[in-house]
C-alpha positions in Angstrom: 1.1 -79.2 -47.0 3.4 -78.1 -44.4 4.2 -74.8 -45.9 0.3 -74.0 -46.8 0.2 -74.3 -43.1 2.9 -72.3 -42.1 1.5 -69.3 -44.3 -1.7 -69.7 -42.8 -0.5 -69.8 -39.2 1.1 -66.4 -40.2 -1.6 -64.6 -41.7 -4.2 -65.1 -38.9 -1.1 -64.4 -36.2 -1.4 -60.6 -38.5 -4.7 -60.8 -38.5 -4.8 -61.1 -34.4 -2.6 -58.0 -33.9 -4.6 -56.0 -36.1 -7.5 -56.5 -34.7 -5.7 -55.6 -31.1 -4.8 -52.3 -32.2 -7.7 -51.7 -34.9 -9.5 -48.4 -33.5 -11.6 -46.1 -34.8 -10.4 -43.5 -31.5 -7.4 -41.8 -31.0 -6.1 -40.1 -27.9 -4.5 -36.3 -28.7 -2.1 -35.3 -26.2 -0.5 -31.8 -26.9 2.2 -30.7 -24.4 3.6 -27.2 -23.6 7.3 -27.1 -23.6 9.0 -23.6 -22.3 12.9 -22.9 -22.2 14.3 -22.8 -19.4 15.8 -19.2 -18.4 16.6 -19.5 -14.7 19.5 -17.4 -14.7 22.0 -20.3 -12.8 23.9 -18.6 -10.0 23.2 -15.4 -8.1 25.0 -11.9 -9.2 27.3 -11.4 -6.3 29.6 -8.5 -5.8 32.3 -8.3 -2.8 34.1 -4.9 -2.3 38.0 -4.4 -0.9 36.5 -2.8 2.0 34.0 -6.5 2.9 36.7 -8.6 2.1 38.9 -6.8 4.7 35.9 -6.3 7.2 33.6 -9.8 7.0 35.5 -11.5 9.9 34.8 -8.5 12.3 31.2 -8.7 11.7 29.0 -10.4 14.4 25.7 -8.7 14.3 22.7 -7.6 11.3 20.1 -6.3 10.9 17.8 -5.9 7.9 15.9 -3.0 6.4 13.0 -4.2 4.3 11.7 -2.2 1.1 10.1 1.1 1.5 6.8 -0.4 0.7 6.9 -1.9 3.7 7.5 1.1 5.8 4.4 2.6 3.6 1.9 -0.1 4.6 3.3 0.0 8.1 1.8 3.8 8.3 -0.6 4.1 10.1 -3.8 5.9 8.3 -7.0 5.3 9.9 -6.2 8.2 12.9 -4.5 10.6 10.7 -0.8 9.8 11.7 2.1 8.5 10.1 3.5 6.7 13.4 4.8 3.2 12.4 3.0 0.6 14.2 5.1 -2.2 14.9 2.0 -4.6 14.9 1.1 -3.7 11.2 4.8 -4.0 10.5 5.0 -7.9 11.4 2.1 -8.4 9.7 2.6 -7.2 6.4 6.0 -7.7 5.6 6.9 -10.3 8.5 7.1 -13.6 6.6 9.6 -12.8 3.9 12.3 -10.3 6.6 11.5 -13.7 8.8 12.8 -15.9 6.5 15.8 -13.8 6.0 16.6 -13.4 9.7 16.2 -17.0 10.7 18.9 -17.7 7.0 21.2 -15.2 8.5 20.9 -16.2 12.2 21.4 -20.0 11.1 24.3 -18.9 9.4 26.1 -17.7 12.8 25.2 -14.1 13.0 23.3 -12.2 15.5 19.9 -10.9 14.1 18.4 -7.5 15.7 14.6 -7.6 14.9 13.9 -5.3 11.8 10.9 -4.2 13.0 13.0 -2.8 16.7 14.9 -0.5 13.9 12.3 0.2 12.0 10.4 1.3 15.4 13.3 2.9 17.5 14.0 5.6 14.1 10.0 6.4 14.3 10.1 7.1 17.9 13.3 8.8 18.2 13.2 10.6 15.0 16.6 9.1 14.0 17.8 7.4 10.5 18.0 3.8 10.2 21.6 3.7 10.3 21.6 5.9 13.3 19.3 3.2 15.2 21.0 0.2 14.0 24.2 2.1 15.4 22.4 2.4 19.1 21.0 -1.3 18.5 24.8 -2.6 18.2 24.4 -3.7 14.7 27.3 -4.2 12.5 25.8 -4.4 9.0 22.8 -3.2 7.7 21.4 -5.5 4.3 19.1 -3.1 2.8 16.5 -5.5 1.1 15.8 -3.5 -2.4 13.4 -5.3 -3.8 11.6 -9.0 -2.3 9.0 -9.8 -4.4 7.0 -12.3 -6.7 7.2 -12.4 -9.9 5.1 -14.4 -12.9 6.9 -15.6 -16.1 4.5 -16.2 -18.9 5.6 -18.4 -22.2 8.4 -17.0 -24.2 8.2 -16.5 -27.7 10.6 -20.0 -28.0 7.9 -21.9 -26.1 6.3 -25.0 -28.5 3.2 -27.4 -28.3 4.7 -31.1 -28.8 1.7 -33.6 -30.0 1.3 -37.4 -29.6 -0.8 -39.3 -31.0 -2.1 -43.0 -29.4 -4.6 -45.7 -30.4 -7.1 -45.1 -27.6 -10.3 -47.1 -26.4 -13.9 -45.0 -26.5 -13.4 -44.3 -22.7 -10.2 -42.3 -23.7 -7.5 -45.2 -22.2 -4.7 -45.2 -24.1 -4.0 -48.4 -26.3 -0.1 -48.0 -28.0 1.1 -44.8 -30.2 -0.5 -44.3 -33.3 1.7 -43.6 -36.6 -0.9 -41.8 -38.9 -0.5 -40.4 -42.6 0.1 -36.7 -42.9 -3.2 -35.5 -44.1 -4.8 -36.9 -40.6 -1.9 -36.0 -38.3 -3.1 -32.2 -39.5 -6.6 -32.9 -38.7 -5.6 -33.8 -35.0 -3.5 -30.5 -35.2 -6.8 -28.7 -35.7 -8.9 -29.8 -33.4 -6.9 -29.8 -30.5 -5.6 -26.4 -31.4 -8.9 -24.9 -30.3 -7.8 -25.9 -26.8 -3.7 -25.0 -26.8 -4.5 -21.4 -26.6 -5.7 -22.2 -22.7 -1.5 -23.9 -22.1 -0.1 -20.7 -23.6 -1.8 -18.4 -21.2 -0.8 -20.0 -17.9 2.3 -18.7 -15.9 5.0 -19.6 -13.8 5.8 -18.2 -10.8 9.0 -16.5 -10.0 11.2 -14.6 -7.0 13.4 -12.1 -7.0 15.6 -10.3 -4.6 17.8 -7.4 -4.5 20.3 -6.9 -1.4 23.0 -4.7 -0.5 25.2 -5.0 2.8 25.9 -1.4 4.3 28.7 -0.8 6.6 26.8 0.7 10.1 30.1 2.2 11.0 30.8 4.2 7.8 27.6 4.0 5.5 30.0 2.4 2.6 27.8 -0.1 0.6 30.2 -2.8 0.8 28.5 -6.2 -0.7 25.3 -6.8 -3.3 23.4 -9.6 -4.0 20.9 -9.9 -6.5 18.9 -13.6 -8.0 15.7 -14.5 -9.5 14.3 -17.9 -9.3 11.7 -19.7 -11.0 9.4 -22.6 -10.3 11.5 -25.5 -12.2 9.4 -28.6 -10.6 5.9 -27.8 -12.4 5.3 -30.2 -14.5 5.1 -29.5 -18.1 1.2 -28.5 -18.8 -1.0 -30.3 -21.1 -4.2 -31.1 -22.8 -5.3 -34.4 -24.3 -8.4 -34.6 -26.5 -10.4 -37.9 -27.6 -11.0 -38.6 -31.6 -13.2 -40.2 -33.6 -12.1 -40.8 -37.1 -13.7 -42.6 -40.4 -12.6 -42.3 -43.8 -13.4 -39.0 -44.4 -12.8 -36.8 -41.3 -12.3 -36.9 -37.2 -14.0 -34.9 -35.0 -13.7 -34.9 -30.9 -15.9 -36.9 -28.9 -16.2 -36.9 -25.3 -14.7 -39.6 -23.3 -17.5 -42.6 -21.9 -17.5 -43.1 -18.4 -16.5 -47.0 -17.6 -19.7 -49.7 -17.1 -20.0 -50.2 -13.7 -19.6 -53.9 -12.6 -23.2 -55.7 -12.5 -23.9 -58.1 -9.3 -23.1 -57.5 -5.5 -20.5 -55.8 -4.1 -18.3 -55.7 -0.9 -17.4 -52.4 -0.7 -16.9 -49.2 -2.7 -14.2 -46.1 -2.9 -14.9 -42.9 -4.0 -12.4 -39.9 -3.9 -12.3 -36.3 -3.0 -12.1 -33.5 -5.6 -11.6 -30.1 -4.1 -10.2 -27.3 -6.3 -7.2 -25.6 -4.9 -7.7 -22.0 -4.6 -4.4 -20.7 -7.6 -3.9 -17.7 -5.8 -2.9 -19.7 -2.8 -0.7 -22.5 -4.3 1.3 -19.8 -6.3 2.0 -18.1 -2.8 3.0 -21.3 -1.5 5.4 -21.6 -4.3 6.7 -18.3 -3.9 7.4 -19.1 -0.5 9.7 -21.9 -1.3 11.6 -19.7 -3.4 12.4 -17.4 -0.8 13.4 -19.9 1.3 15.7 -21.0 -1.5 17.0 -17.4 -2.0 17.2 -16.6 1.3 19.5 -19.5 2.3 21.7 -18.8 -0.9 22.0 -15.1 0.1 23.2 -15.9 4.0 24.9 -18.8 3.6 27.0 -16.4 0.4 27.5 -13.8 3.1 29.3 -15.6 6.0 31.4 -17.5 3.1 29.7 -21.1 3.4 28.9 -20.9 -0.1 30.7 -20.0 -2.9 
């Protein structure tokens, strides 16, 4: 008698955790996962000439790209005076960032927009401006600029499956024969194509140092980073599944407790406008870039 009971404590124990787990609803969660190709450290070059000449330099200034020269023209009264207003404007953040890197790093930092207004007034070259402004160097900003990195050709969807509940909670991973693991694979594929169409966001920037006194290009710089905190995107799709097929099914919104209550909370959904969180990321990156770039230059960094 002992032993018949010990079998049958066993078999209803199996029974229990059956019935735990025992769902007709799975939970689909496919997950994009892209390579990483952030190219580590920064592409610097020092010539004999910086080497010999960093410890006499004191004083910068920065030329920005020639697009921003071009937007600085003024068009609506037929002239091509550069207005130091429009200047600030359009191309002010990112030179900002730049001077206040370089300035933190110990140098003195002549306004870009002065040199950029002194040679349109006085009908001198930029080098011939910084000369008058003091300046020792002159970085010539190439190219500042955003770039987006869409999935590589090495990207991949990874898919889990779980035991889920009809409201789409999950219960506990699912291990599920071949034949259905495919079936999840199909529906949920209908919504992967949305994950491979998003993008990252990039910086780049391009920078040589030229020597005011001679006009010898005499240090470059050159880095591109990309947004390496964003999580990993993905999708998750609820299943309904009998013994001869699954098909999605929309998640049930949870019963709302019956009786009085003492309070309630409720939260605020507001969608974030893309355009303006991938500028905010950019931003970051420039800051990131920038610091790298100065902090390289005065030899803090190596």
């Amino acid at each position: 008698m002992k032993t018949v009971w010990i079998l049958v404590f066993v078999t209803l124990g199996t029974a229990l955790v059956g019935c735990g787990t025992s769902t007709p609803y799975f939970l689909v969660e496919s997950r994009l996962i892209e390579s990483d190709r952030l190219i580590e450290a920064p592409d610097v070059t020092e010539t004999p000439q910086f080497v010999s000449s960093k410890g006499a330099i004191a004083t910068i200034a920065l030329r920005p790209p020639d697009v921003c020269a071009d937007q600085g023209l003024a068009a609506g009264d037929g002239t091509s005076e550069l207005k130091l207003g429009v200047l600030r404007t359009r191309c002010g953040v990112e030179m900002a960032e730049l001077e206040r890197a370089l300035a933190r790093s110990g140098y003195h930092v002549v306004s870009w927009a002065a040199v950029q207004y002194m040679g349109s007034k006085t009908d001198r070259s930029m080098l011939e401006s910084a000369r008058e402004l003091g300046v020792d160097v002159l970085l010539q900003v190439n190219a500042l600029e955003r770039v987006e990195i869409r999935p590589g050709r090495d990207a991949r969807f990874e898919r889990r499956f779980f035991h889920a509940t009809r409201e789409g909670q999950r219960v506990d991973p699912a291990y599920v024969e071949p034949t259905r693991a495919r079936d999840f694979e199909s529906l949920v594929k209908r919504r992967e194509s949305s994950l491979a169409n998003g993008k990252r966001v990039g910086a780049t920037i391009n920078v040589s140092a030229v020597l005011v006194e001679t006009g010898a290009t005499i240090w470059f710089y050159e880095w591109t980073q990309v947004d390496a905190d964003r999580a990993a995107p993905s999708i998750e799709i609820l299943v309904d599944c009998d013994d001869s097929n699954c098909r999605e099914v929309p998640k049930l919104r949870p019963v709302s407790a019956q009786g009085p209550v003492e309070g309630s909370i409720s939260g605020i959904s507001t969608a974030g406008d893309p355009a303006d969180e991938f500028q905010a990321v950019f931003h970051d990156l420039v800051r990131s870039l920038v610091t790298d770039l100065a902090e390289r230059f005065a030899g803090r960094r190596s």
